[in-house]
C-alpha positions in Angstrom: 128.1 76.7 70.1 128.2 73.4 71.1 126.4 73.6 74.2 123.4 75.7 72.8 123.4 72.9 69.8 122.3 70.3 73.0 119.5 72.3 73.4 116.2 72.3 71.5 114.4 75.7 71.1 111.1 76.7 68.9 108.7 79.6 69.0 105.4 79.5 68.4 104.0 82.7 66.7 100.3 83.4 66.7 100.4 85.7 63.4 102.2 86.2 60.3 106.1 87.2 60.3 106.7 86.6 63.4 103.8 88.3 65.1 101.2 87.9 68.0 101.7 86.1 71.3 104.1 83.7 71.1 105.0 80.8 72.6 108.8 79.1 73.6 108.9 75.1 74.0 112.4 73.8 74.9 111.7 70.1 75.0 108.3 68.1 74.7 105.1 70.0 75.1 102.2 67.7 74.5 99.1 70.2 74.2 100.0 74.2 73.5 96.3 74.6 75.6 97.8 73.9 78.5 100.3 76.2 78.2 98.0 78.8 77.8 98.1 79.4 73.8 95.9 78.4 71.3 96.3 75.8 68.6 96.3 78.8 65.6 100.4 79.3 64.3 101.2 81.0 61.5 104.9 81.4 62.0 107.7 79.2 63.4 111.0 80.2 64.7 113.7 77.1 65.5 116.4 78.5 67.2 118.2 75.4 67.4 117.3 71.5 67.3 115.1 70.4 65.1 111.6 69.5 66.0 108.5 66.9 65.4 105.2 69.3 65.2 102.2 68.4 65.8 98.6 69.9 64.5 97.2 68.0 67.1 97.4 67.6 70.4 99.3 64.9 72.2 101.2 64.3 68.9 98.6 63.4 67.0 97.4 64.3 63.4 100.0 65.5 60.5 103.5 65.4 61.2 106.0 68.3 60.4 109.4 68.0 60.8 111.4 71.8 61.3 114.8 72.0 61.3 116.7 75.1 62.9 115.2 78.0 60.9 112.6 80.6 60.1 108.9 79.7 59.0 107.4 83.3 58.5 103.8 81.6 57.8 102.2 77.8 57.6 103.0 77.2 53.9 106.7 77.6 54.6 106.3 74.2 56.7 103.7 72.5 53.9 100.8 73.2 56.0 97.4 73.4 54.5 95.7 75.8 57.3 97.7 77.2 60.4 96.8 74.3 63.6 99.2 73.0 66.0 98.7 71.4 68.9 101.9 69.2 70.0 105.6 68.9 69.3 108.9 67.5 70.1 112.9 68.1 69.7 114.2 65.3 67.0 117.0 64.0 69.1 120.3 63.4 67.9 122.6 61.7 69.1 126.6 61.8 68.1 128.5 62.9 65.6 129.2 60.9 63.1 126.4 59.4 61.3 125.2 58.6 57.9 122.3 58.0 56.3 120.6 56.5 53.1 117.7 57.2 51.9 115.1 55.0 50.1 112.3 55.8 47.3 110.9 51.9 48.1 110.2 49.8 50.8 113.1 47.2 52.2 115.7 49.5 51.0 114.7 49.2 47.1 114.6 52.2 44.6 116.9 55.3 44.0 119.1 55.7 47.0 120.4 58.8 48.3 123.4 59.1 51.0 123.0 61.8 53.7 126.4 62.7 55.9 125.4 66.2 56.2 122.2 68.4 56.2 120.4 69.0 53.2 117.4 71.4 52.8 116.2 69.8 49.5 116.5 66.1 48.6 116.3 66.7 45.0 119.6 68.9 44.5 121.1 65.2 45.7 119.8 63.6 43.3 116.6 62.2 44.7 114.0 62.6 41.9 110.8 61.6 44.4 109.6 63.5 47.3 109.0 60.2 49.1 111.0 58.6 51.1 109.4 54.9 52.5 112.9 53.5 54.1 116.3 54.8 55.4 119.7 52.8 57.0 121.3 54.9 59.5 124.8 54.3 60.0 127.9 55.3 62.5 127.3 56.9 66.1 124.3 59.0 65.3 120.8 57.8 65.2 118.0 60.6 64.9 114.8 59.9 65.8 111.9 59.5 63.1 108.6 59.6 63.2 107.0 56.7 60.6 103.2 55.8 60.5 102.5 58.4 63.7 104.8 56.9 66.0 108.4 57.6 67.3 110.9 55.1 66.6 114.8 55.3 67.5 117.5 54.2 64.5 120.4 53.4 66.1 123.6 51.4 64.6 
């Protein structure tokens, strides 16, 4: 397991459940076009990783971030219609990490500590579903993407 954990793999589903051509991206891929498939998903699986998608090309537009899973159609990933152009693996790096995460700006406002995954923020506690700062602490550091660009936490 810990080898295929190293490696980042999503598929691209033109239709519904699963359905449709499909389309396999293992690292970066900065236009589906050029890889042959349109910019029309309506399903999502993340075999492992965790991923930065796109609905533009050259990782432009709204930002979705998909973590290892199944997305039978675009409202599973809080998309409004079913475009995507771009995406790229979330990388992360170590073990040991932890996080907090800020309702406010400058680390103000209800905090919530991460040390594991979570699939909803609220059943920690966090009452908003924003999130405007975070510390990240230890040997991890995952890559976020704030504003449209890609910055790298690190401790």
């Amino acid at each position: 397991m810990a080898n295929r954990s190293r490696h980042n793999i999503i598929t691209f589903y033109e239709g519904k459940c699963f359905t449709g051509r499909q389309l396999e991206v293992r690292g970066d891929c900065d236009n589906f076009q050029d890889r042959g498939f349109m910019n029309r998903v309506n399903s999502i699986r993340v075999e492992s990783g965790a991923f930065c998608c796109f609905d533009h090309p050259d990782f432009k537009g709204q930002q979705y971030i998909l973590e290892h899973g199944e997305y039978p159609e675009f409202q599973r990933w809080n998309s409004h219609n079913d475009h995507m152009g771009s995406c790229k693996p979330i990388k992360m790096h170590g073990e040991h990490y932890r996080m907090e995460l800020f309702e406010a700006c400058n680390f103000s406002g209800q905090c919530v500590e991460i040390c594991d995954d979570c699939p909803f923020l609220q059943s920690r506690g966090l009452s908003k579903n924003c999130i405007n700062s975070i510390k990240v602490y230890g040997d991890g550091a995952r890559e976020l993407n704030i504003k449209g660009e890609v910055q790298d936490f690190t401790t």
